[in-house]
PQR file with spaces between the fields and no chain letter, atoms N, CA, C, O and H, PARSE charges and radii, in Angstrom:
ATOM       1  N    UNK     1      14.889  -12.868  -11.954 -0.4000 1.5000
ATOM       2  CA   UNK     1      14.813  -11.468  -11.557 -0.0000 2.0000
ATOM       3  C    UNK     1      16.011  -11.173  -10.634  0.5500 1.7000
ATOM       4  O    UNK     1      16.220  -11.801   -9.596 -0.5500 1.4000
ATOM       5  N    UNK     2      16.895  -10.020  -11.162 -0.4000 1.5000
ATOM       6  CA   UNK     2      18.189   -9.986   -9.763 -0.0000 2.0000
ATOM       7  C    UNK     2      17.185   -8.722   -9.143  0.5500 1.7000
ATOM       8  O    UNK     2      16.039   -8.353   -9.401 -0.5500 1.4000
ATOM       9  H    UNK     2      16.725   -9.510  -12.006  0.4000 1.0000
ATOM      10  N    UNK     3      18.206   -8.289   -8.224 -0.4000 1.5000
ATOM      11  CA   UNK     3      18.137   -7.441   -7.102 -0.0000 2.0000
ATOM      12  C    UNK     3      18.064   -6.445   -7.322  0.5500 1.7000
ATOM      13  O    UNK     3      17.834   -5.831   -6.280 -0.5500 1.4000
ATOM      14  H    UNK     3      19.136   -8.590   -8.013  0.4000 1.0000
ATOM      15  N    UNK     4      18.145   -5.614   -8.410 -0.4000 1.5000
ATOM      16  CA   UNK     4      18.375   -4.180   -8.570 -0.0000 2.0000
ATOM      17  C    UNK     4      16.732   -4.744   -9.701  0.5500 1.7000
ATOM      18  O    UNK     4      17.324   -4.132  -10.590 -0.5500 1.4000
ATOM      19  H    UNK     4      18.332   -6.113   -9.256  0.4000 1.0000
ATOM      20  N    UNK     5      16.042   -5.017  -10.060 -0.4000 1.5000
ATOM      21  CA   UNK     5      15.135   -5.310  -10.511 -0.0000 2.0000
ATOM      22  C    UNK     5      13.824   -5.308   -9.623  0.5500 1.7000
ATOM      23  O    UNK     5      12.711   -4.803   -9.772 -0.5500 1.4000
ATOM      24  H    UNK     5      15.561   -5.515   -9.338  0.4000 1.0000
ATOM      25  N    UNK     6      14.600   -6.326   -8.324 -0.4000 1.5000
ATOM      26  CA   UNK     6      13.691   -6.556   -7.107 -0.0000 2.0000
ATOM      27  C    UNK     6      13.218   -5.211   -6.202  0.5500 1.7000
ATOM      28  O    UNK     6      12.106   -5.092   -5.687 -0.5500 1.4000
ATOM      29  H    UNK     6      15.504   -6.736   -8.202  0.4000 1.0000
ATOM      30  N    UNK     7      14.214   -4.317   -6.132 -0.4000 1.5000
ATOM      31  CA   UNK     7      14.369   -3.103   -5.634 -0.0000 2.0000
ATOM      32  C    UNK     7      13.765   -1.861   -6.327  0.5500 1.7000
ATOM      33  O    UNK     7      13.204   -1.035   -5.608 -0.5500 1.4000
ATOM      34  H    UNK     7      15.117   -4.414   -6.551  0.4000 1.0000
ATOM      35  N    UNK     8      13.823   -1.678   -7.511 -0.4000 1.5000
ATOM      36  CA   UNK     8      13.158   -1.262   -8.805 -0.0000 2.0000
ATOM      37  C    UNK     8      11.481   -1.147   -8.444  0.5500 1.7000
ATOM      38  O    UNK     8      10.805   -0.120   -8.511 -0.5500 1.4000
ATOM      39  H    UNK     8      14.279   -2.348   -8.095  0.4000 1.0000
ATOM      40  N    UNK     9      11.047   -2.434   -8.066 -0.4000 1.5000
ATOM      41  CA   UNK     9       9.602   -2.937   -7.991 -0.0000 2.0000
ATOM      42  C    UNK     9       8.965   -2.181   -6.985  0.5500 1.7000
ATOM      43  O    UNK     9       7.993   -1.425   -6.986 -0.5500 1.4000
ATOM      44  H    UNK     9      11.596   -3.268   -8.012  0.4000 1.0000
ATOM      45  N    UNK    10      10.280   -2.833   -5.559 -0.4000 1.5000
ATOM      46  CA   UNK    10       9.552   -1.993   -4.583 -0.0000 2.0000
ATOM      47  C    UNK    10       9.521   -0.631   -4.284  0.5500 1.7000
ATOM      48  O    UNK    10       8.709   -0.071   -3.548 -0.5500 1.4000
ATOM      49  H    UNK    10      11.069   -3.447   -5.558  0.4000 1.0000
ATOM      50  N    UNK    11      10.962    0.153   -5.229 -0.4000 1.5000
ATOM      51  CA   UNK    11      10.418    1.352   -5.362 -0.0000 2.0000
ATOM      52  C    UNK    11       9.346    2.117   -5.816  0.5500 1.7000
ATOM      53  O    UNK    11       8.940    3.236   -5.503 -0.5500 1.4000
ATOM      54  H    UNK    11      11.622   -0.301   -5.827  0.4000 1.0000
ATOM      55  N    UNK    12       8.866    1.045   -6.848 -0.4000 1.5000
ATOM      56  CA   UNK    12       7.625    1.857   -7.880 -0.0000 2.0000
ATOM      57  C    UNK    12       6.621    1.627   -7.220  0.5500 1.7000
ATOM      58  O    UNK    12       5.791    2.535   -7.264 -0.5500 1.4000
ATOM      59  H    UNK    12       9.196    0.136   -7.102  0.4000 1.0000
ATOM      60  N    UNK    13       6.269    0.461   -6.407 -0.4000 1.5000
ATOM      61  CA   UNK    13       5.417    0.050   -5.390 -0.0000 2.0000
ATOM      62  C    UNK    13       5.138    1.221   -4.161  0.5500 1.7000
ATOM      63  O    UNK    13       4.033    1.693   -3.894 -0.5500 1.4000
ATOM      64  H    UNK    13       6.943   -0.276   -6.371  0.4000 1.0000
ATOM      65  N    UNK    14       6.091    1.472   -3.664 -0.4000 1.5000
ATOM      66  CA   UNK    14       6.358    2.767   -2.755 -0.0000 2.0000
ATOM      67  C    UNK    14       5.918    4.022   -3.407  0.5500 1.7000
ATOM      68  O    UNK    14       5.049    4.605   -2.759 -0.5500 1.4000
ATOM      69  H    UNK    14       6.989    1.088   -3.881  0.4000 1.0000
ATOM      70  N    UNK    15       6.332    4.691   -4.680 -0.4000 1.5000
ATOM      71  CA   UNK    15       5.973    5.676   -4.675 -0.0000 2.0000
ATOM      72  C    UNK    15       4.416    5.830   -5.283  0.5500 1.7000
ATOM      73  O    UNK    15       3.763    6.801   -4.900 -0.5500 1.4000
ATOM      74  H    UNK    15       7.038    4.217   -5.207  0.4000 1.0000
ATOM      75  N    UNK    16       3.887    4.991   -6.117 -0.4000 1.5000
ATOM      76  CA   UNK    16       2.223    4.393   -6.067 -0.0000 2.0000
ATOM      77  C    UNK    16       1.664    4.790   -4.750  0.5500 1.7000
ATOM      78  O    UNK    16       0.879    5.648   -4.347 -0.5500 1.4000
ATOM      79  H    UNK    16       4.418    4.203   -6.427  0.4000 1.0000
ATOM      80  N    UNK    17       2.441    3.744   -4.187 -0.4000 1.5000
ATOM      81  CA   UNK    17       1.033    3.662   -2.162 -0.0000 2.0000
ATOM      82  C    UNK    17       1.420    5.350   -1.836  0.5500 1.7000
ATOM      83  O    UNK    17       0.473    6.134   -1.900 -0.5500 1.4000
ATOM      84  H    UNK    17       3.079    3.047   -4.515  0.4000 1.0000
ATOM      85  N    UNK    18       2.573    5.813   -1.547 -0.4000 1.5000
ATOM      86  CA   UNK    18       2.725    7.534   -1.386 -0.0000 2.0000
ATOM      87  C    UNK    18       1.786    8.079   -1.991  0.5500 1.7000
ATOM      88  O    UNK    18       1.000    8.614   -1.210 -0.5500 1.4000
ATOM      89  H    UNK    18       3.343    5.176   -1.495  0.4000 1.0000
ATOM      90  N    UNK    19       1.445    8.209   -3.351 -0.4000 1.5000
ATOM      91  CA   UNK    19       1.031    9.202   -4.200 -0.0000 2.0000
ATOM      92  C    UNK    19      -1.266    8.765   -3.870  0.5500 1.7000
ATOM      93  O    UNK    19      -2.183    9.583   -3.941 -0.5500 1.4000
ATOM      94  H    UNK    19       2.084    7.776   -3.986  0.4000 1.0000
ATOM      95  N    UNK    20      -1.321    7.783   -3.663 -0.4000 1.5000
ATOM      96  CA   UNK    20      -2.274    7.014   -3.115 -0.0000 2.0000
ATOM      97  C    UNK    20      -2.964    7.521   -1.696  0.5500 1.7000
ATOM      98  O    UNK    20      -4.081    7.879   -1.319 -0.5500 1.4000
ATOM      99  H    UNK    20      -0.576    7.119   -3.606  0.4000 1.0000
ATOM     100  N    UNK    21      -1.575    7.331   -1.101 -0.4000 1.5000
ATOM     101  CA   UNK    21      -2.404    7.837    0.642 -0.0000 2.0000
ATOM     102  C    UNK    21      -2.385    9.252    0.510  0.5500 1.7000
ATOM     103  O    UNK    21      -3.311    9.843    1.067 -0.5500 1.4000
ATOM     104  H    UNK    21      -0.668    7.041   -1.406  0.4000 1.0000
ATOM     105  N    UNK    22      -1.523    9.946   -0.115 -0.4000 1.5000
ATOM     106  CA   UNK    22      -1.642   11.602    0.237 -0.0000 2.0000
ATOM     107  C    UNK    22      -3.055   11.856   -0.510  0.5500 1.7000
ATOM     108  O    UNK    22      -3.601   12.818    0.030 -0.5500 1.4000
ATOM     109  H    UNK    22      -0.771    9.467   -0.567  0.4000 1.0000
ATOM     110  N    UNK    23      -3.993   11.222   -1.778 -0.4000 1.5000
ATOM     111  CA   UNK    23      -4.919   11.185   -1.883 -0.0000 2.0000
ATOM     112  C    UNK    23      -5.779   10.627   -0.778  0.5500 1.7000
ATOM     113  O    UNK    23      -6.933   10.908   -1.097 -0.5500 1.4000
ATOM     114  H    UNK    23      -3.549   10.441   -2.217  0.4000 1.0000
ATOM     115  N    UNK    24      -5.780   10.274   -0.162 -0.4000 1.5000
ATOM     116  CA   UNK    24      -6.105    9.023    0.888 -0.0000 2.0000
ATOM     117  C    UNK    24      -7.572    8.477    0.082  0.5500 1.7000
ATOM     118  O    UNK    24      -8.694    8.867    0.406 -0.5500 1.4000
ATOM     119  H    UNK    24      -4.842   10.046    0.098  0.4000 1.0000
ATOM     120  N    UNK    25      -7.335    7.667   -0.834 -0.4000 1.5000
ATOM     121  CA   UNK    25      -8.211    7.254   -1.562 -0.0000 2.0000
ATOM     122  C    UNK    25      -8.019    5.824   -1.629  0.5500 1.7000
ATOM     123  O    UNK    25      -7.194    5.232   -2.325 -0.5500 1.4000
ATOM     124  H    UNK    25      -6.424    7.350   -1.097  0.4000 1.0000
ATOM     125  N    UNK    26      -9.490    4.967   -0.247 -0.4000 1.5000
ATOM     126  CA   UNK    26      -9.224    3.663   -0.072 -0.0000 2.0000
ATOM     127  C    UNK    26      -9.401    2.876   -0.712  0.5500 1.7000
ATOM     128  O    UNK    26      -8.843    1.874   -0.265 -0.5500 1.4000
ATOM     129  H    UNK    26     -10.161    5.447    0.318  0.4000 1.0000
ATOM     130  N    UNK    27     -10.135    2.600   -2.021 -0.4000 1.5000
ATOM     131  CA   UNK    27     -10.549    2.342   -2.891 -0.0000 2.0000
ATOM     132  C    UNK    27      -9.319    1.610   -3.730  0.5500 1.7000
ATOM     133  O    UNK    27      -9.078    0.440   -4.029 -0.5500 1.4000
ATOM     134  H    UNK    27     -10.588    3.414   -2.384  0.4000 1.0000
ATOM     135  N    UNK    28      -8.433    3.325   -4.039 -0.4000 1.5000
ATOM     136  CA   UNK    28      -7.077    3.111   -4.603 -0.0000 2.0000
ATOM     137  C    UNK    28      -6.050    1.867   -3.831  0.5500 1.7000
ATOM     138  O    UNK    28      -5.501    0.873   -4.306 -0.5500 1.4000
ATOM     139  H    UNK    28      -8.629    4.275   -3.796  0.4000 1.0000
ATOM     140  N    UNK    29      -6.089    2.510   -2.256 -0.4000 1.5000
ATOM     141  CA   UNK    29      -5.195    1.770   -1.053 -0.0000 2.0000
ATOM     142  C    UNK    29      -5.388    0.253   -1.803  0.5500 1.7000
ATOM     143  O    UNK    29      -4.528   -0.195   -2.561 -0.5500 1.4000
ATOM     144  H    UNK    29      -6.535    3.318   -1.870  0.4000 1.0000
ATOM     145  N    UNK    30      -6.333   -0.288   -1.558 -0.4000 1.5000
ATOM     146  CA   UNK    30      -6.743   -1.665   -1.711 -0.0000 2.0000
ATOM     147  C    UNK    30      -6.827   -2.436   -3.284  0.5500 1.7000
ATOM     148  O    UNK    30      -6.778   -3.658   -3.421 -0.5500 1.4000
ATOM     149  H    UNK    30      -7.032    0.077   -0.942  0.4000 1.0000
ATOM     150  N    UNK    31      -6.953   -1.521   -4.343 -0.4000 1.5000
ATOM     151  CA   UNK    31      -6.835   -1.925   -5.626 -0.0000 2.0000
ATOM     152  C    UNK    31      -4.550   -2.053   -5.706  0.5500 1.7000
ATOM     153  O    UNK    31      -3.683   -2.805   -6.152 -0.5500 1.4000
ATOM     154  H    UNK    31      -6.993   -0.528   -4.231  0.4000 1.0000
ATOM     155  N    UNK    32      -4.627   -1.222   -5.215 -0.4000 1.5000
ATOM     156  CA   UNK    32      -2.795   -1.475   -5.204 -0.0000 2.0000
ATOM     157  C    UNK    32      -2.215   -2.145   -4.744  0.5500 1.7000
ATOM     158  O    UNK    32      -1.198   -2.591   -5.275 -0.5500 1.4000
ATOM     159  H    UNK    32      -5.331   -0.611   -4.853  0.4000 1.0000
ATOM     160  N    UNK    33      -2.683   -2.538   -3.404 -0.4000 1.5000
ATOM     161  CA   UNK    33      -2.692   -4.005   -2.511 -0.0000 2.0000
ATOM     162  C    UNK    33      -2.805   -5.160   -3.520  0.5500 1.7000
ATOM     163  O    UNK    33      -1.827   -5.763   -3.963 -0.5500 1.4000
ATOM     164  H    UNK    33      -3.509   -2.175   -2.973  0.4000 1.0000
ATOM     165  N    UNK    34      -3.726   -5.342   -3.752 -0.4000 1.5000
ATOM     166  CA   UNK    34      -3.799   -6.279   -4.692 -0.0000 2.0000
ATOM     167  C    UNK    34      -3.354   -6.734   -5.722  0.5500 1.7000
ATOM     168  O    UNK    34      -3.262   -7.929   -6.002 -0.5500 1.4000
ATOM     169  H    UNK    34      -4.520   -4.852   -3.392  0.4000 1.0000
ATOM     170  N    UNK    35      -2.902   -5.412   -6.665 -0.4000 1.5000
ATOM     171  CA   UNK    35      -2.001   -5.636   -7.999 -0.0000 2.0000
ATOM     172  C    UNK    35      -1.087   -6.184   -7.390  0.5500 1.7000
ATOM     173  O    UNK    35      -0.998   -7.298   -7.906 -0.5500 1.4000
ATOM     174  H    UNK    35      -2.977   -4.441   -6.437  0.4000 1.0000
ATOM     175  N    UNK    36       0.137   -6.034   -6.097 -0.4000 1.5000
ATOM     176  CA   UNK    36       1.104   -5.807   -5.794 -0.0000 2.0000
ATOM     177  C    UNK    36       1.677   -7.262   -4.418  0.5500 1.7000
ATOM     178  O    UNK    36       2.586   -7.193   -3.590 -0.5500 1.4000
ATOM     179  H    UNK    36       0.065   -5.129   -5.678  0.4000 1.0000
ATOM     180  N    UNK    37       0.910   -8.168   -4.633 -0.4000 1.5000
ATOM     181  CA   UNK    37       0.562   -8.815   -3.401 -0.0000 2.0000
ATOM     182  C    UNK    37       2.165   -9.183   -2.652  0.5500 1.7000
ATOM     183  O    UNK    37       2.320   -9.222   -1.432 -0.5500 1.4000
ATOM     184  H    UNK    37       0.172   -8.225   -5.306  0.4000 1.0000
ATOM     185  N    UNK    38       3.107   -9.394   -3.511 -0.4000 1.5000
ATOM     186  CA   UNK    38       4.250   -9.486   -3.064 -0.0000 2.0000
ATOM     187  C    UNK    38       5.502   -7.975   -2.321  0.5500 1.7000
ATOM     188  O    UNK    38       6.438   -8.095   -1.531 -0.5500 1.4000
ATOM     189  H    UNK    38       2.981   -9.362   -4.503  0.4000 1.0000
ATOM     190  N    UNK    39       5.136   -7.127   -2.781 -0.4000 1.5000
ATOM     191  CA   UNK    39       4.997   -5.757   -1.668 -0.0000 2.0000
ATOM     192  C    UNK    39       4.999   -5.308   -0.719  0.5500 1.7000
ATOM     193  O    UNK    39       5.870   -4.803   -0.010 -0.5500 1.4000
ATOM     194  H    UNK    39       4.375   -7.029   -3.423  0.4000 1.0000
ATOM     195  N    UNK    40       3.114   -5.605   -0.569 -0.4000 1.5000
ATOM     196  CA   UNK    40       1.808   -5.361    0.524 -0.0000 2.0000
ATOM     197  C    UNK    40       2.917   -5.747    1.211  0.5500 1.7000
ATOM     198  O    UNK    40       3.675   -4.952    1.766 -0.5500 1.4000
ATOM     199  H    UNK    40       2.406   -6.016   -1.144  0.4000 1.0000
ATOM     200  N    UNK    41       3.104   -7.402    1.197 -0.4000 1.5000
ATOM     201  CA   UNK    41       3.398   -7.595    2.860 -0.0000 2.0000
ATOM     202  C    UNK    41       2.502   -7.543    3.874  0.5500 1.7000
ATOM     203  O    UNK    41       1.375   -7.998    3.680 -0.5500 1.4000
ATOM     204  H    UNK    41       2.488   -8.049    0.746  0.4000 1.0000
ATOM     205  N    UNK    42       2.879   -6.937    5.221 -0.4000 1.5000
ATOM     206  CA   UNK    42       1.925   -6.711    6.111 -0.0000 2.0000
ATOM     207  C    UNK    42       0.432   -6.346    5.644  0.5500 1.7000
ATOM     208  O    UNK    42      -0.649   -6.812    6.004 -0.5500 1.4000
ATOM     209  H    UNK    42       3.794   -6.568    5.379  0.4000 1.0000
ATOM     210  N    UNK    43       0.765   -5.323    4.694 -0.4000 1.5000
ATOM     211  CA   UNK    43      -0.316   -4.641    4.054 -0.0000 2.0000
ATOM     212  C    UNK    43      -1.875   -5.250    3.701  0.5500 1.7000
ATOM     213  O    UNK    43      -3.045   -4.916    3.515 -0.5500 1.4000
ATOM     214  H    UNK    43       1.643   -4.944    4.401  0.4000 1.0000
ATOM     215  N    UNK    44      -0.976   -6.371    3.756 -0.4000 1.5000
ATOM     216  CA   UNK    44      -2.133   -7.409    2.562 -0.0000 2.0000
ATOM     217  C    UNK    44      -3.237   -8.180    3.203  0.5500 1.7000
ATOM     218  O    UNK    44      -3.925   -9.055    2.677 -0.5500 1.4000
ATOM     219  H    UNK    44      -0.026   -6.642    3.907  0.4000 1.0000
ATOM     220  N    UNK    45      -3.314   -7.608    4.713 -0.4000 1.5000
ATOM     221  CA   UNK    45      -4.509   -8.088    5.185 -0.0000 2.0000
ATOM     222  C    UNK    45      -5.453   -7.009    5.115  0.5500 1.7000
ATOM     223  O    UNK    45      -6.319   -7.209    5.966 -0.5500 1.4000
ATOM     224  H    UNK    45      -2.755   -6.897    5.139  0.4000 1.0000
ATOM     225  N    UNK    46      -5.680   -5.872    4.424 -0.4000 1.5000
ATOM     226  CA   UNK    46      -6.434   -4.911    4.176 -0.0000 2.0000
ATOM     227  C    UNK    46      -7.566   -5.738    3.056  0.5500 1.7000
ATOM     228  O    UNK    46      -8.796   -5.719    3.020 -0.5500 1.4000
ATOM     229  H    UNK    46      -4.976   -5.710    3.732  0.4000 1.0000
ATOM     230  N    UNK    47      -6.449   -6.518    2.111 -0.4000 1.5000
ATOM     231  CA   UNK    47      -7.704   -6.628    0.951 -0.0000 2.0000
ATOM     232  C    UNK    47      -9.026   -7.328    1.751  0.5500 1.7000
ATOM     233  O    UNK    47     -10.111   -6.836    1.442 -0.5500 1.4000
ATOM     234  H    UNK    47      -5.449   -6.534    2.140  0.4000 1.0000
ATOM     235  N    UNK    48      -9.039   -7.963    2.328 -0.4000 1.5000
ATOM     236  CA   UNK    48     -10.569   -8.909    3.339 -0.0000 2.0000
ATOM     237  C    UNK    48     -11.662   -7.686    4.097  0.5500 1.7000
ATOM     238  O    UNK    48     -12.805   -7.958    4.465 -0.5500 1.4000
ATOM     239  H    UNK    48      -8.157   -8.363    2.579  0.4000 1.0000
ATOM     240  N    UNK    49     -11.104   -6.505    4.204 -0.4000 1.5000
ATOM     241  CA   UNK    49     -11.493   -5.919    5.022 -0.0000 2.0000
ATOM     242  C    UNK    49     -12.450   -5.002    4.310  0.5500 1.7000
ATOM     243  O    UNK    49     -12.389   -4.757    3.105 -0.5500 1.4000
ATOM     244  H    UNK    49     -10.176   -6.285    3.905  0.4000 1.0000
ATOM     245  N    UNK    50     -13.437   -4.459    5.245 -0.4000 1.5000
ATOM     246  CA   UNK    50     -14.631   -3.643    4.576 -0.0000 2.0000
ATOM     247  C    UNK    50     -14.035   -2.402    4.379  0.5500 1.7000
ATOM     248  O    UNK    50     -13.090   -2.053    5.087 -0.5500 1.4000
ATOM     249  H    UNK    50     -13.486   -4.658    6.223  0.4000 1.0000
ATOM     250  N    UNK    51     -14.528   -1.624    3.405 -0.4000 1.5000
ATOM     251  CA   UNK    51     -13.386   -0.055    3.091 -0.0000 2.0000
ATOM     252  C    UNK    51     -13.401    0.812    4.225  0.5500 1.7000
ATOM     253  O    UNK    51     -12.613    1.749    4.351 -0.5500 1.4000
ATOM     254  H    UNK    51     -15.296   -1.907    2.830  0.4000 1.0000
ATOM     255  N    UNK    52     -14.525    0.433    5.278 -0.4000 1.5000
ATOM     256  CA   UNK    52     -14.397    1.413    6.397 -0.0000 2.0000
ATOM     257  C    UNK    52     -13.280    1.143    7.137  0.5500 1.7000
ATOM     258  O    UNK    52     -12.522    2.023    7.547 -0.5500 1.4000
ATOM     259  H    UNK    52     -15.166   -0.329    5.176  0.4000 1.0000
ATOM     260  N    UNK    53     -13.124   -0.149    7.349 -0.4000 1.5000
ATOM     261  CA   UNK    53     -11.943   -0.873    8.347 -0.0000 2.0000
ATOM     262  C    UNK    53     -10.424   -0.456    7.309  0.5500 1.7000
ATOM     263  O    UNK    53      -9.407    0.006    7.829 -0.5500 1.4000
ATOM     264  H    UNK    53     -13.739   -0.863    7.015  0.4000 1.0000
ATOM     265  N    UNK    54     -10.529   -0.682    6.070 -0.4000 1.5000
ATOM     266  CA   UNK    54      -9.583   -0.629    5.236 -0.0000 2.0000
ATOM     267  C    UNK    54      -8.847    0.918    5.174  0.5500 1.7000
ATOM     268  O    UNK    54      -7.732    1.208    4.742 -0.5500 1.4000
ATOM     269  H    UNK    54     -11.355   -1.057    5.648  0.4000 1.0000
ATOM     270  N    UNK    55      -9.723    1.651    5.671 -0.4000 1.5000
ATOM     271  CA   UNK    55      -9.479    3.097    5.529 -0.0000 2.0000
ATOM     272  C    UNK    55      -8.813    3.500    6.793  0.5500 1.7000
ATOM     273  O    UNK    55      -7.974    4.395    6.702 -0.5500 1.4000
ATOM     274  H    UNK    55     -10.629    1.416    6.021  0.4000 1.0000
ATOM     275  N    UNK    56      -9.108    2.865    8.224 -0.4000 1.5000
ATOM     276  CA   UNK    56      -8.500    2.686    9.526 -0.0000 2.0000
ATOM     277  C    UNK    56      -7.294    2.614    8.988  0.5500 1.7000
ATOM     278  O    UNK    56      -6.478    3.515    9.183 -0.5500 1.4000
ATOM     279  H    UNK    56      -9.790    2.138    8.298  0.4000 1.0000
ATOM     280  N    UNK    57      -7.013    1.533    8.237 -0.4000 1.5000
ATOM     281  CA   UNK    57      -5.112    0.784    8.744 -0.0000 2.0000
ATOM     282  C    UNK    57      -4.825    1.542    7.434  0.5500 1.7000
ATOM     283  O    UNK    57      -3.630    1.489    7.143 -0.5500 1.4000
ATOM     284  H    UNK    57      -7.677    0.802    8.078  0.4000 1.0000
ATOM     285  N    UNK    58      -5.853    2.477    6.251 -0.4000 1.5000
ATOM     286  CA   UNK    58      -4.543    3.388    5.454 -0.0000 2.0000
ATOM     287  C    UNK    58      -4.617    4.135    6.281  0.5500 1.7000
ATOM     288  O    UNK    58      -3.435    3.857    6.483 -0.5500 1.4000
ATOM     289  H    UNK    58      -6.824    2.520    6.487  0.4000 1.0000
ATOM     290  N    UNK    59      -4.957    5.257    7.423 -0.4000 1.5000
ATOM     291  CA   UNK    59      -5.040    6.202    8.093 -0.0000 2.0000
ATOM     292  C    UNK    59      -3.739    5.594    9.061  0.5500 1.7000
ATOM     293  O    UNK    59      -2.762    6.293    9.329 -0.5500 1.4000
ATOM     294  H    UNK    59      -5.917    5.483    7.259  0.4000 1.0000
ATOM     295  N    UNK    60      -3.867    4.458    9.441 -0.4000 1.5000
ATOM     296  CA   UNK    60      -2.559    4.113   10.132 -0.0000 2.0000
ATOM     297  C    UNK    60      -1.229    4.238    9.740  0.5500 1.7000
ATOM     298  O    UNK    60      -0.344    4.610   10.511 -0.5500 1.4000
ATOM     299  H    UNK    60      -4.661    3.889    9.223  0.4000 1.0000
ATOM     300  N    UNK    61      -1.011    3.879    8.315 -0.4000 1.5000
ATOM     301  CA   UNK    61      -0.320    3.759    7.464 -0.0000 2.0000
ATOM     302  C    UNK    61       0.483    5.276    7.872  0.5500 1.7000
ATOM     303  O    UNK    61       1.477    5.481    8.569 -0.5500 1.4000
ATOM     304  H    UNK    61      -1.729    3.577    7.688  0.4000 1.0000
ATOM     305  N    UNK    62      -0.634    6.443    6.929 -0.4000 1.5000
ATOM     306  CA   UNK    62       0.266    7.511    6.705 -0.0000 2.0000
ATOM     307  C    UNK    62      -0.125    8.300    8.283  0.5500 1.7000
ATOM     308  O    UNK    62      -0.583    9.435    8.414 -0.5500 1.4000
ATOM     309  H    UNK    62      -1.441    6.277    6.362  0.4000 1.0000
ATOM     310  N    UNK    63       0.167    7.446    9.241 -0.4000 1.5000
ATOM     311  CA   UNK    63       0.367    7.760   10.704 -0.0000 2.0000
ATOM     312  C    UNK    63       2.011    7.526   10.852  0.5500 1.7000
ATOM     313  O    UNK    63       3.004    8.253   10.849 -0.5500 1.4000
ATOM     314  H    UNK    63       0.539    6.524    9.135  0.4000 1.0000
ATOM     315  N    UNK    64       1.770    6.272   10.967 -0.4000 1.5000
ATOM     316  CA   UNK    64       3.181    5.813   10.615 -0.0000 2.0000
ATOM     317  C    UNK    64       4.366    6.386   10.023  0.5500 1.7000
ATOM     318  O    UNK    64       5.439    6.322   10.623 -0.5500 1.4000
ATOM     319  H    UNK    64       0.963    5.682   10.969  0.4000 1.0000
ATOM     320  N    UNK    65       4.233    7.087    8.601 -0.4000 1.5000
ATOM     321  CA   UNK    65       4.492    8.012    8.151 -0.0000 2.0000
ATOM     322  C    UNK    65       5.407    8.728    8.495  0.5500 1.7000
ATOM     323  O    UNK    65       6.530    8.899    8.021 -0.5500 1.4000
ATOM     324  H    UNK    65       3.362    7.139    8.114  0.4000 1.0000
ATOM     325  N    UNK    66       4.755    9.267    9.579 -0.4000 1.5000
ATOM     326  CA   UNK    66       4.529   11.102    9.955 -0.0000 2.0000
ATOM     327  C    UNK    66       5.459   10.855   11.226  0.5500 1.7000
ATOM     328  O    UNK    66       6.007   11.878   11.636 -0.5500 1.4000
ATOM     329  H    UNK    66       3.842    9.129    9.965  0.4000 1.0000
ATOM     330  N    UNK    67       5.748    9.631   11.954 -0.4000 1.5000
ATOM     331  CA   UNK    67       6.411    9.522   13.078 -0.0000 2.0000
ATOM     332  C    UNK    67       7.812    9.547   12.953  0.5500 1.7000
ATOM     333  O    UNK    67       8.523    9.451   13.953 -0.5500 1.4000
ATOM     334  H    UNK    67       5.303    8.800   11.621  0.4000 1.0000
């Protein structure tokens, strides 16, 4: 895989989780996490978490966002 491939990924990855949180649909948050585990990143301690907690750190997320 080169770099413009690698970059490719995480763009499509990015605009998924965007189109995701402006739904803010945690369900989604965490099914995309998962397809994506190389991505997530940080992200990827959401999948363990109960959807209430999971819905905290997407609410953080598109906090983050906004700053």
């Amino acid at each position: 895989m080169d770099e413009l491939e690698i970059e490719k990924g995480y763009a499509n990855f990015h605009r998924k989780l965007n189109h995701i949180l402006r739904h803010k649909d945690v369900k989604g948050f965490k099914a995309h996490l998962a397809a994506h585990p190389m991505q997530a990143g940080r992200l990827s301690h959401c999948l363990g978490l109960s959807n209430e907690l999971a819905e905290v750190e997407m609410y953080k997320v598109i906090w983050s966002a906004l700053r």
